[in-house]
TORMARPA-776068 format. One record per residue: residue in one letter; z, y, x of N, C-alpha, C in turn. Coordinates in steps of 0.05 Angstrom, whole numbers, plus 32768, in hexadecimal, padded with zeros to 4 digits. Each point is the difference from the previous one (the first is absolute). Layout:
// residues N
aZYXZYXZYX...
// end
This chain:
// residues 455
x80AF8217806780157FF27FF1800A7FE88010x80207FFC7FFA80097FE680137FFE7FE77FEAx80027FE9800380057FE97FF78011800B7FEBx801B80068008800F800A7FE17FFF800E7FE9x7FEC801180027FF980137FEC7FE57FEF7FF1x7FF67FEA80007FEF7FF17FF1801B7FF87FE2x7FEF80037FF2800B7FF27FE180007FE77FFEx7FDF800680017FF37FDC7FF37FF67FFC8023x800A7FDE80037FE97FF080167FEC7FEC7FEDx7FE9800380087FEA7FEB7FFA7FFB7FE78015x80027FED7FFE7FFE7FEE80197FE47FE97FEBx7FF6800780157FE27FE17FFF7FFF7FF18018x80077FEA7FF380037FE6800F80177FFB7FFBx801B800B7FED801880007FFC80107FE88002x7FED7FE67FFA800B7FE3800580027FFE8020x7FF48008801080077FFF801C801D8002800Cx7FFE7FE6800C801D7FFF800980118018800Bx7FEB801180148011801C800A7FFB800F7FEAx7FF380047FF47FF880177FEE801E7FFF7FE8x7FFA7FE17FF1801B7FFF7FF080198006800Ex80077FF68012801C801380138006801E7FFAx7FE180137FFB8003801A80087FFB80097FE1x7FF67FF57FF1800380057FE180197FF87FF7x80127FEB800680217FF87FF7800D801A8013x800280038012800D8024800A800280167FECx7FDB80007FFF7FFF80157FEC800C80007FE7x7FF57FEC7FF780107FF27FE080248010800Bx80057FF58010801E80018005800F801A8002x7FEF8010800F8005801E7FF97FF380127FEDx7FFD7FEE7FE47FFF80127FE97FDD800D8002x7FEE7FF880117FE780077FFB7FF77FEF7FE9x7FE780127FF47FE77FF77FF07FF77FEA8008x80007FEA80007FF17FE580157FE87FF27FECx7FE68008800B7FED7FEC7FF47FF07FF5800Ex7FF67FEA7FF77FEA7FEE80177FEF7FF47FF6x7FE17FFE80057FEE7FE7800280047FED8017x7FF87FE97FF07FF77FF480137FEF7FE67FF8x7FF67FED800F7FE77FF17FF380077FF07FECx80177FEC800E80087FE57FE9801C7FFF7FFCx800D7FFD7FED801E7FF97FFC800A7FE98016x8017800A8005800D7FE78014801A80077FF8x80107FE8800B802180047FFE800780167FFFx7FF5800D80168011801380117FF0801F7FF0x7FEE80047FF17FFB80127FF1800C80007FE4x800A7FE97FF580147FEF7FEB801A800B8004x800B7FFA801B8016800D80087FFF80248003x7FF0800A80087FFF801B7FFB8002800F7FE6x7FF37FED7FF17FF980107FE580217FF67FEFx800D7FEB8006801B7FFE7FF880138015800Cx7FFC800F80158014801380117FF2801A7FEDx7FF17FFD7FEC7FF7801D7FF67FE680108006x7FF77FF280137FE8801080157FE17FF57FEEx7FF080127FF97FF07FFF7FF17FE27FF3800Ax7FF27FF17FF97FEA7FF680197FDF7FF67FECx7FF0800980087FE77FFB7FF27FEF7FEA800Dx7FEF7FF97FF87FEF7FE6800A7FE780088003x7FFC80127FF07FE380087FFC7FFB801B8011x7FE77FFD800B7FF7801780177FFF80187FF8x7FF380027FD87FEE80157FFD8011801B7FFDx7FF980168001800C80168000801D80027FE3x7FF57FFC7FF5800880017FE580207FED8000x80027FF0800E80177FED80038017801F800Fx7FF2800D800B801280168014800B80117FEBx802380017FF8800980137FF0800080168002x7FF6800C7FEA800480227FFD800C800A8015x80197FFB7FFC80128015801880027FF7801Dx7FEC7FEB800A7FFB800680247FE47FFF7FFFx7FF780127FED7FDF80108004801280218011x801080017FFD8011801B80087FF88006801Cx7FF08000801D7FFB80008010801A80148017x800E80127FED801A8018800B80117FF0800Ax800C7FE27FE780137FEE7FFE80017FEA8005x7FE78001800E80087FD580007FEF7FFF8017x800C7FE780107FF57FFA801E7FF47FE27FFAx7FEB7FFC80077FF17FEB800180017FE7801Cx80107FF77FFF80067FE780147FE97FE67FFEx7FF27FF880147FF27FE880047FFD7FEB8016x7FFA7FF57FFA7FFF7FE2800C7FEB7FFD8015x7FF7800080207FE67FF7800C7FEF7FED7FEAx80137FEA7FF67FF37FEF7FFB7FE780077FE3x800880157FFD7FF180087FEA7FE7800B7FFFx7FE17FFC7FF57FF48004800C7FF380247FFBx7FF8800580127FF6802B80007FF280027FE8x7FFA7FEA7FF07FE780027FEB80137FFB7FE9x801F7FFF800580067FFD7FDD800680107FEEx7FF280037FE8800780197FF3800D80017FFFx801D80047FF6801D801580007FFB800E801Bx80017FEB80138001801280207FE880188005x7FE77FF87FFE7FEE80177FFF8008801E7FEAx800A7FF67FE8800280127FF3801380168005x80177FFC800B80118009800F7FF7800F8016x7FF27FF180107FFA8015801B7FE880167FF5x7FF37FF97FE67FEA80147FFC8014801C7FF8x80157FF57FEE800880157FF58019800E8012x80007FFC801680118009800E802480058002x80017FD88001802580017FF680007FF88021x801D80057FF4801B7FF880267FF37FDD7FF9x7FF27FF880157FFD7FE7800A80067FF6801Ax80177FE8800180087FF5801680057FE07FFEx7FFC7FF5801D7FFB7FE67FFE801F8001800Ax80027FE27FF880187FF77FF880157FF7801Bx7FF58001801A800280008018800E8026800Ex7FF6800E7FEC800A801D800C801980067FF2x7FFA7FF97FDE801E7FFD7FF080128000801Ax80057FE48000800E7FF2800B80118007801Cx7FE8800A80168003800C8011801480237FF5x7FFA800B7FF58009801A7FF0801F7FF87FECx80027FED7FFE801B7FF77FF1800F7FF38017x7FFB7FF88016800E7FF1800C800A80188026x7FF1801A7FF87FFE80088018801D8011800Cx800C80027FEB801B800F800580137FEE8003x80007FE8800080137FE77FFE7FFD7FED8029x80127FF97FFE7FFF7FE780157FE97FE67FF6x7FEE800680007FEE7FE97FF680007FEA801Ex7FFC7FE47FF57FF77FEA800D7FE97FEF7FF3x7FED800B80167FE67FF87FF87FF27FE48013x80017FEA7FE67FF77FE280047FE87FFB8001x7FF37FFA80157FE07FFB80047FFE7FE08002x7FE7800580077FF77FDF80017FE17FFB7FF3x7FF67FF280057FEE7FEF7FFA800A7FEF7FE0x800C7FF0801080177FF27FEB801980028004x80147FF07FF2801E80027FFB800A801D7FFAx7FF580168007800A80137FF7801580077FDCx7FF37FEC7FF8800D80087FE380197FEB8007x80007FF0800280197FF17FFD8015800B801Cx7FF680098013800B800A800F801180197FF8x7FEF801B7FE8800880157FF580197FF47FF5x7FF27FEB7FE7801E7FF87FEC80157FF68018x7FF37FED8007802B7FFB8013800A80128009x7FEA801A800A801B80168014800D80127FE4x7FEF80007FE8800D80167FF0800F7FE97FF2x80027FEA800080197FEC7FF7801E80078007x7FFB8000802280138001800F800C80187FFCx7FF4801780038005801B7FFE800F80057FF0x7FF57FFA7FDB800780017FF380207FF37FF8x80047FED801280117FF77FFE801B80078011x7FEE800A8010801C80158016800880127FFDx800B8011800B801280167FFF7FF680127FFDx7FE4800480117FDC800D8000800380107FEAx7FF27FE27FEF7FF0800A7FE87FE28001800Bx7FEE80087FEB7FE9800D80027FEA80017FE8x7FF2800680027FE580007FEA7FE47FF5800Ax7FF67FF47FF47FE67FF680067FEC80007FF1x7FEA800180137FE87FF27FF07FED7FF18009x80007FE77FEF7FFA7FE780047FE27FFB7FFEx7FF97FF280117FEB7FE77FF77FFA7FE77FF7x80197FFC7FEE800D7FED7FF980117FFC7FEAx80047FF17FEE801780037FEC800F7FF18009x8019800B800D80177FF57FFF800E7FF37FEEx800A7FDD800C80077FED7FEA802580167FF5x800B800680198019800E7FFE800A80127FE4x7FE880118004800380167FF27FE7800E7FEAx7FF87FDF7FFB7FE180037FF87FF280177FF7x7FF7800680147FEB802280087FF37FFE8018x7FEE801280047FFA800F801E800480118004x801B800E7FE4800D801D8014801F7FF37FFDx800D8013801580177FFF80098002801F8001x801380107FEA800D80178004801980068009x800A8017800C80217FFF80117FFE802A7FF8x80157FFC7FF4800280298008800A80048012x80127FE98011800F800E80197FF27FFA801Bx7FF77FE67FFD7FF87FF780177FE980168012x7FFF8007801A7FEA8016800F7FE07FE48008x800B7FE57FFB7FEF7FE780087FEA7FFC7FE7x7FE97FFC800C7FED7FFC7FEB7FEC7FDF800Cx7FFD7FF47FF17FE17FEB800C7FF47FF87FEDx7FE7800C801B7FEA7FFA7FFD7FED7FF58001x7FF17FF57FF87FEB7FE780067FE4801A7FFEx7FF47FF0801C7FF4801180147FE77FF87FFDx7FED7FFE7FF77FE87FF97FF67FE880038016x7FF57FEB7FFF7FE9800980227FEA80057FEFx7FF67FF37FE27FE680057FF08002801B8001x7FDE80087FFF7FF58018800480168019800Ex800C7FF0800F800C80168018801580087FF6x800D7FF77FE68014800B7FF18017800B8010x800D7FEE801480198004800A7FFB80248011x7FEA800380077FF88018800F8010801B7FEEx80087FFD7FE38018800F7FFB801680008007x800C7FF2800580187FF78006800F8015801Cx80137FF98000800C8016801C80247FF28004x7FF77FE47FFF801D7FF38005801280078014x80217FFC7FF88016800680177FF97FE68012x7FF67FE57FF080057FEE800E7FE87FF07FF9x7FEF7FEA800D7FEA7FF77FF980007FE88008x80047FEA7FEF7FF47FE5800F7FE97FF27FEEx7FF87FF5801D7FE47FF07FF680037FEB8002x7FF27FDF7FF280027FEA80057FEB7FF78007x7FE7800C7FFE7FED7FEE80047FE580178003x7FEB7FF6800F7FE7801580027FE47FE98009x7FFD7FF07FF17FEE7FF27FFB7FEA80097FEEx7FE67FF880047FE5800D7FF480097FF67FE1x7FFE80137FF57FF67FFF7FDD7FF780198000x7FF8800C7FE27FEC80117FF57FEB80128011x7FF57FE880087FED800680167FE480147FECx80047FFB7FE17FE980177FF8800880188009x8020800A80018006801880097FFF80068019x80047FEE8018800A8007801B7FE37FFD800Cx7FF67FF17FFC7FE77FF7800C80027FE18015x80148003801880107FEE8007801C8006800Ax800C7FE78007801C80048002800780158017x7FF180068016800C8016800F7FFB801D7FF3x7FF580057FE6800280167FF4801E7FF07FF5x80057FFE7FF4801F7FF57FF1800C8001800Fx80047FF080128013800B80198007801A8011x7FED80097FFD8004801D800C800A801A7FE2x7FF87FF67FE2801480057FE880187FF9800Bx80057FF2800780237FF38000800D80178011x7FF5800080168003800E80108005801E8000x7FF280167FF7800480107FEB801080037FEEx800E7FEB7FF2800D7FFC7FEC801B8001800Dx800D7FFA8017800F8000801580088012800Bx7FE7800C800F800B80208008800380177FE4x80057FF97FE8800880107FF5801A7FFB7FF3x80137FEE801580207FFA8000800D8022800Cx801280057FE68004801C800780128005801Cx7FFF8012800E80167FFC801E80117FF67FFEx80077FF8801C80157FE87FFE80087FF07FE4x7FED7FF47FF380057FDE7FEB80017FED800Dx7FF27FF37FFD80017FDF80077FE57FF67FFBx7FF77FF080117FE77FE97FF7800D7FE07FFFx80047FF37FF480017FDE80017FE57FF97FFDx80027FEC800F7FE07FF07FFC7FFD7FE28009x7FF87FF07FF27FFD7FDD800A7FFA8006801Fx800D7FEB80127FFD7FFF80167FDE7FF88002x7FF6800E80147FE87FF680017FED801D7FFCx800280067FEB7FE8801C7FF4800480128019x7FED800D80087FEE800F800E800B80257FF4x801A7FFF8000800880187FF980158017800Bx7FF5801080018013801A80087FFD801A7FF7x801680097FFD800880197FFA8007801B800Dx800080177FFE800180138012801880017FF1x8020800980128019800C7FF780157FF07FF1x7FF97FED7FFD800C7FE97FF180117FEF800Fx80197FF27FF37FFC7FE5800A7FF67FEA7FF8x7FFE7FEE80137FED7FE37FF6800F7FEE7FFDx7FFE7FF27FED80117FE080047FEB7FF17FF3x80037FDD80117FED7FEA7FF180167FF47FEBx7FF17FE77FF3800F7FE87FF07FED7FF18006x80077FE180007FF27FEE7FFA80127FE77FF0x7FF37FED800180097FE77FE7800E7FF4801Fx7FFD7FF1801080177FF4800F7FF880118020x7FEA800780037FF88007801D801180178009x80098001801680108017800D7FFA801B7FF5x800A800C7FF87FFE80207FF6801A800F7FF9x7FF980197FF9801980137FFF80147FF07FE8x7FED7FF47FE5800A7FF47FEC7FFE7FF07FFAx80097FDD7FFF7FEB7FEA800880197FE27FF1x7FF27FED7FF480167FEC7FF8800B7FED8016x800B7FFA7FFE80147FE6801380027FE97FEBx7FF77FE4800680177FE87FF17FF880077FE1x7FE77FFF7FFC7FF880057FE47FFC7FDD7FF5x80057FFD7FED80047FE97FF97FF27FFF7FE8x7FF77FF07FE87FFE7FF57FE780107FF97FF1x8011800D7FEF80167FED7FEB8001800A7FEBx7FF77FE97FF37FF67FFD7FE57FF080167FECx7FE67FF6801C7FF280187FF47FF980198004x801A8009800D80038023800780097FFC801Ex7FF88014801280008001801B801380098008x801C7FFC801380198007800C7FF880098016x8009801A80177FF680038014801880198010x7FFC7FFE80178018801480077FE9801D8014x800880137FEC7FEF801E8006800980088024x7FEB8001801180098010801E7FF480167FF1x8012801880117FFE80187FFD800D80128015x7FF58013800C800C800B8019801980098009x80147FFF7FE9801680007FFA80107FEF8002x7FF17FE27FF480117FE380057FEE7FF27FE9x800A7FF37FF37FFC7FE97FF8800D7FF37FDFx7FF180057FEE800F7FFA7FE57FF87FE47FFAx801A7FF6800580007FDB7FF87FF77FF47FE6x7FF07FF180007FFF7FEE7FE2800080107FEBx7FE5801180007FF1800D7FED7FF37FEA7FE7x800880017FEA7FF67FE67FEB7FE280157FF0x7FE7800680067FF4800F7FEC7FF57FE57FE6x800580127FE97FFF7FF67FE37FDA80047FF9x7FF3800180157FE380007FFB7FEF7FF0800Cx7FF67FE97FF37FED7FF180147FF08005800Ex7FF37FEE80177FEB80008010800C800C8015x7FEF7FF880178003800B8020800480158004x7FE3800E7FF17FEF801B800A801880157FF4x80117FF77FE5800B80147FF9801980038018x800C7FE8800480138003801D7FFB8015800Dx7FE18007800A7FF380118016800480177FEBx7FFA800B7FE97FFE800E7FF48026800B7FFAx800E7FF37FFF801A800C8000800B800B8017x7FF57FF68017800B8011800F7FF880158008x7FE4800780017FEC80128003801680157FE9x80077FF87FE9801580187FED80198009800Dx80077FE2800980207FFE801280078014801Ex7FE0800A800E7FFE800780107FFC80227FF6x7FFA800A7FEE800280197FF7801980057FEFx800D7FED7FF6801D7FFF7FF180158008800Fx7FFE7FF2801D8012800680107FF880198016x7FED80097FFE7FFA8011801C800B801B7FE8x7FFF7FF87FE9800E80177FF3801580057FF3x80137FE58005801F800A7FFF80007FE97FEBx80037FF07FF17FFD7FE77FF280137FEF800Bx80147FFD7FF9801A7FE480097FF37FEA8003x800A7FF180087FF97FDD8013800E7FF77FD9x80157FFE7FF680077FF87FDD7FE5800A7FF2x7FFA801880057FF4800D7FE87FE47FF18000x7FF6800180187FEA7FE9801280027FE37FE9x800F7FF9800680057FDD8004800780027FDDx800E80117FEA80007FF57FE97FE480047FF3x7FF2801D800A7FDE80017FEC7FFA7FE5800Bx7FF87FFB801B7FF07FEA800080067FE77FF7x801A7FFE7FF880077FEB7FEA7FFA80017FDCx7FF6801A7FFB800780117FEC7FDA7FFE7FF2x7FF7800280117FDF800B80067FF27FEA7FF5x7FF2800B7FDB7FF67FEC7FEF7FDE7FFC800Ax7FFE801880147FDE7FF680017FEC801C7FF5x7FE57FF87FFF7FF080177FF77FF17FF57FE6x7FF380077FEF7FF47FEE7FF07FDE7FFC800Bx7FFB7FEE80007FE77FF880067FF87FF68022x8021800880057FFE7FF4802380177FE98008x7FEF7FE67FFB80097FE58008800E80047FDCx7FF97FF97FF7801480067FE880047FEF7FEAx80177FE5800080017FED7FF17FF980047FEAx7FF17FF27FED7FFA80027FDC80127FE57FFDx80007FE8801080007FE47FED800F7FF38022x80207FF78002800B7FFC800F80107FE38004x7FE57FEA7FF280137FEF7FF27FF97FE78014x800A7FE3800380077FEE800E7FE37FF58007x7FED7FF77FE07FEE7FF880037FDE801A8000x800980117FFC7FE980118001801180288009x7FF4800480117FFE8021800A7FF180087FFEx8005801F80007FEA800C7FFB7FFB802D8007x7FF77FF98011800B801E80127FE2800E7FF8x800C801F7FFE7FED80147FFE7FFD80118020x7FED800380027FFD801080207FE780137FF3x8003801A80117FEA801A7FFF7FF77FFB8019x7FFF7FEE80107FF87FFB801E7FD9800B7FF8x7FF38006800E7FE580057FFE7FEE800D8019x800D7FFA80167FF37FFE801680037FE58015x7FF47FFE800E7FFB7FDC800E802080008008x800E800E801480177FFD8006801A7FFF7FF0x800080107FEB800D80057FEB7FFD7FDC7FF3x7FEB7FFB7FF180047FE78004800C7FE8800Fx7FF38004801580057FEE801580277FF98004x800D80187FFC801D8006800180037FF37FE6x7FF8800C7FEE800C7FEB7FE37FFB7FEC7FFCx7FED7FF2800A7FFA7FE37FFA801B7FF38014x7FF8800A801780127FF08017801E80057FFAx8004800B7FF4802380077FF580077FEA7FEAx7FEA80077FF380017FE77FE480057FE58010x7FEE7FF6801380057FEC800C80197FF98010x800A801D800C80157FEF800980157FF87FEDx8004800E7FEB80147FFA7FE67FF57FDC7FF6x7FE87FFB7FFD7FFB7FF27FF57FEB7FE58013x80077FF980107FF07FF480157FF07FE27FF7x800E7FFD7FEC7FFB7FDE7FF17FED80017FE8x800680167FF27FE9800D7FE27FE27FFF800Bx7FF57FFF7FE97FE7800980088005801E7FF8x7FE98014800B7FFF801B7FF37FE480057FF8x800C80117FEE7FDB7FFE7FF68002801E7FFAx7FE0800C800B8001802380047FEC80097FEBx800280187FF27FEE800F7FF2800380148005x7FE18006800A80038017800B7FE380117FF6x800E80217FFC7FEB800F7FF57FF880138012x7FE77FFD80167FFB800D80117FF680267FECx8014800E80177FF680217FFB7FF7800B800Ex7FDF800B7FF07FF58019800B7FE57FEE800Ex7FED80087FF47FE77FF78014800180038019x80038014800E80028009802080177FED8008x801580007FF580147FF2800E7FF67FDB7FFEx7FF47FF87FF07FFD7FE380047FF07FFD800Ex7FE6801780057FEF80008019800280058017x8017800D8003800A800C801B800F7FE1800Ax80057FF47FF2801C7FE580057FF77FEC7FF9x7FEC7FF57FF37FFF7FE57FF280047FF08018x7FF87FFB800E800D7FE78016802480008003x800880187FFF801F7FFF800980097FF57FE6x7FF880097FE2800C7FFB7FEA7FFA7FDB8002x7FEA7FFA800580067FE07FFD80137FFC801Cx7FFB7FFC800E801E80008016801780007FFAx8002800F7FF3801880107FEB800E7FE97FEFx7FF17FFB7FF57FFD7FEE7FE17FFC7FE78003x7FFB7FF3801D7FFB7FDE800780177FFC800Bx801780117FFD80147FF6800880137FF47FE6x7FF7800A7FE280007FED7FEC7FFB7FEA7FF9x80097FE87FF37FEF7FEE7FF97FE97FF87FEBx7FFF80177FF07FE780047FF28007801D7FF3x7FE280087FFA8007801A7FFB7FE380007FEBx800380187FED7FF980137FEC7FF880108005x7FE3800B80067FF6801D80087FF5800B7FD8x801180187FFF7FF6800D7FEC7FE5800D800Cx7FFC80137FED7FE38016800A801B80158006x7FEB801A800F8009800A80138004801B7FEBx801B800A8000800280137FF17FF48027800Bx7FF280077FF37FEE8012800D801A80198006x8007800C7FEC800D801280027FF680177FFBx8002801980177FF1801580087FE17FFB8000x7FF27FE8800D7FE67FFA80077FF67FF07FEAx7FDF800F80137FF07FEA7FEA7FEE7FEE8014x7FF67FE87FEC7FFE7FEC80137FEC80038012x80027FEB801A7FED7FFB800E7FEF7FEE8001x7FEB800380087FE77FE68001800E7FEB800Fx80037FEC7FF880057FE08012801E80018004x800780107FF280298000800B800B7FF77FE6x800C7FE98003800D7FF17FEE80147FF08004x80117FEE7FEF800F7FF1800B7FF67FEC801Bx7FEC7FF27FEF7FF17FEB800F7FFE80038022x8005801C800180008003802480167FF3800Cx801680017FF180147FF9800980017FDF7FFFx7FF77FF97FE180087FEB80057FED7FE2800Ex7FEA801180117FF57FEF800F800D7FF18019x801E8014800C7FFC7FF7801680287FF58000x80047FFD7FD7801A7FFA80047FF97FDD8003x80147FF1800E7FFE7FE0800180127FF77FF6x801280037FEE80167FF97FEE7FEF7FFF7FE4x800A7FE87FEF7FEF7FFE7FEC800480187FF2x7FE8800D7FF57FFA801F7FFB7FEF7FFE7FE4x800380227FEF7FE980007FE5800980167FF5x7FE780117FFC7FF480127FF880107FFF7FDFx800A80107FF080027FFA7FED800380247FF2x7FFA7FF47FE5800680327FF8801A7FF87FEDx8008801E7FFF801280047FF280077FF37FE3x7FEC7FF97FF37FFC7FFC7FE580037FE67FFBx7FFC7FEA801B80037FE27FFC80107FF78014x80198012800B80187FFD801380137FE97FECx800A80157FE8800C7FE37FF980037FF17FF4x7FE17FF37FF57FF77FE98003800B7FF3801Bx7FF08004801580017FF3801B80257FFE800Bx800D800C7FF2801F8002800F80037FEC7FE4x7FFB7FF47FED80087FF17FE97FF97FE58012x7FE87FFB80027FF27FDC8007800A80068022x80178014800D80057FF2801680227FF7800Dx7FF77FF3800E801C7FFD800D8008800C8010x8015800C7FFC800E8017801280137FFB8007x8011800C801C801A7FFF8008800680287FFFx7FF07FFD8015800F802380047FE2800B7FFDx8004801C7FF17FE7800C7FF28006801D8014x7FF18007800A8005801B800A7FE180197FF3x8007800D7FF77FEB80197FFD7FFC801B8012x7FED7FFE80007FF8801D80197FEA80108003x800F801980037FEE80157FF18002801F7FFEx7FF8800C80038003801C80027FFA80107FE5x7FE87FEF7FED7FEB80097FEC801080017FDEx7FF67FEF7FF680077FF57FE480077FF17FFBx80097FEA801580107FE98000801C7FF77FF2x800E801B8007801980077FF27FFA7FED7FE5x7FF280137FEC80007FFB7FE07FFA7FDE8001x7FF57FF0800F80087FDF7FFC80147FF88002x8017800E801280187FF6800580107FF57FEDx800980127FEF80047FF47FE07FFB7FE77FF6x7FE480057FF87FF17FE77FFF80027FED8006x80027FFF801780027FE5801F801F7FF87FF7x801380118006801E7FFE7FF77FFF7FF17FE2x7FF480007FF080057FF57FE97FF27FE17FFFx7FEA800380077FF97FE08004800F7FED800Cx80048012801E800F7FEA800E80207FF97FF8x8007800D7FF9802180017FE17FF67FE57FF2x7FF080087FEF7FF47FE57FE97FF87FE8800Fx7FF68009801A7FF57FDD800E80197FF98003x80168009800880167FEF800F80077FF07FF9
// end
């Protein structure tokens, strides 16, 4: 049976950022759509308002009558989910169509011009600006996000005409290894999910792989610098000002948002204004700008998205934008990822103090990094270590916040979820930044509302 002839999809882990992408499709072409998943969030809130049906609870019994049907319904899942959860076991005992949510994807996207966005990091905000732009050109296209787009608030983007699709290219548990892009850029191949790779030259040599499966003659883009090639392709770099195929000139600061004039092997597009803060995103638009144009995208069509371009939610993402107190949301959750958002915040704000909360994710990852994460984080002027949101894992002996915050030297403190805001009440704040990959989100609110009433 193909993908089309399923009735009902079952998706576990359905709150998952890629996963919800591929459950709003389905929803969209008239399938059966149901889902578990652990805890309510926005974004399972938002699903269940589009119609799409979603359970909380694991036990069998939560699973409706009609996708016990094993003929009719395809069972979609999440890595992040663990082999031991019942719905999932019960399924593979009883012998339904089970597929992880990485082959979907690959299998929906394989007859299309797909552009597949890798990375370590930036990849999602990199996805949203090129399907911004796209969307906004002559193109067209469809996507799916790792990201909710402020634009068009979703992580899908549908087109019936457009042959253009993007994709956000996943390196966890090897995901992108579906994929079979016309065109492939990467931004970054720095060590993370080292429980999966073991170390970064297994990840790097994923990337790599991930590359030679650019279909004949596509394209590779890649940050100047990465250690990459392709058989049959062409190659082009980007970087933020250093010499490359795609690279800024005369990037400036005004008011706030970064002005800069795009090189490109063609020439040169003058006094680009992007409508999204921070540096890194600069580097991040063109890295879009550089696959926009290698595929037919106007120098106008260029220059109005990136005037146009509201942002991702949860990346750099104003809550509280006011004279005497700010207050930005970031999903940053690896040392560099950080390190770029703090130092962006700074350059916007060089005179504030900033003050960081941050919710380290994943046992392995704060053990793999705790020295870089304070590194990271002493470039704040005081900072907030929550506990470390587990996730997938369960804990480890001696791995805790406290690793980290031995070796931060900016006044620093341990604090949990439950007595945050208290501690954001008895303090003085200028600029509040939150960061986080985990459960952090659901304070945001929260944080946004106090700091409203302190003003």
């Amino acid at each position: 049976m193909q993908i089309k002839d399923f009735k009902n999809i079952y998706f576990i882990g359905i709150g998952g950022i890629g996963m919800s992408a591929i459950a709003r499709y389905f929803n969209s072409i008239e399938k059966n759509v149901f889902g578990y998943d652990r805890t309510s969030t926005m974004l399972t809130t938002e699903l269940m308002n589009e119609g799409i049906r979603i359970t909380f609870e694991e036990d069998l019994n939560s699973i409706p009558v009609g996708f016990r049907n094993k003929e009719n319904t395809l069972v979609v899942y999440t890595p992040a989910i663990s082999m031991n959860h019942e719905q999932l076991s019960y399924f593979r005992k009883n012998g339904f169509h089970i597929m992880k949510r990485s082959q979907v994807l690959g299998l929906l996207s394989d007859n299309l011009n797909g552009i597949g966005i890798a990375g370590t990091h930036g990849k999602t905000t990199v996805s949203t600006i090129t399907a911004h732009i796209f969307k906004s050109s002559k193109l067209g296209c469809s996507a799916f996000l790792g990201g909710i787009s402020q634009n068009y608030n979703s992580n899908l983007l549908l087109s019936k005409n457009s042959p253009w699709v993007i994709l956000e290219a996943d390196e966890f548990d090897r995901s992108f290894l579906q994929l079979h892009p016309q065109i492939a850029l990467v931004t970054s191949m720095d060590a993370d999910h080292l429980d999966i790779y073991g170390d970064k030259f297994e990840l790097e040599k994923s990337f790599r792989e991930f590359v030679n499966q650019i279909k004949e003659n596509g394209i590779l883009v890649h940050k100047r610098g990465l250690n990459l090639q392709a058989k049959g392709v062409k190659t082009y770099s980007y970087a933020l000002e250093e010499k490359a195929d795609f690279y800024a000139e005369n990037l400036k600061l005004v008011e706030g948002f970064y002005e800069f004039d795009l090189v490109y092997p063609q020439g040169i597009i003058k006094s680009l204004r992007f409508s999204y803060p921070g540096k890194i995103n600069v580097e991040n638009s063109i890295a879009a700008c550089s696959v926009a144009l290698l595929c037919g995208v106007s120098e106008n069509e260029i220059r109005k998205a990136l005037a146009e371009f509201k942002g991702v939610r949860r990346r750099f993402d104003y809550q509280i934008k006011e004279e005497n107190i700010i207050f930005i949301d970031d999903y940053a959750h690896h040392p560099k990822e950080l390190r770029e958002s703090i130092s962006s915040v700074r350059a916007i704000y060089p005179l504030k103090k900033i003050t960081g909360i941050f919710q380290p994710h994943l046992y392995t990852r704060t053990r793999d990094f705790a020295n870089e994460f304070a590194d990271s984080l002493n470039l704040l002027d005081e900072v907030i270590l929550l506990d470390i949101y587990p996730a997938r894992e369960l804990p480890l002996e001696g791995i805790d916040s406290s690793i980290i915050l031995k070796n931060i030297t900016v006044p620093a403190q341990l604090c949990t979820k439950q007595k945050l805001l208290d501690l954001i009440q008895e303090s003085e704040l200028e600029v509040v930044l939150t960061l986080g990959a985990g459960d952090i989100d659901k304070l945001v609110e929260p944080i946004k509302m106090m700091l409203t009433e302190k003003k």
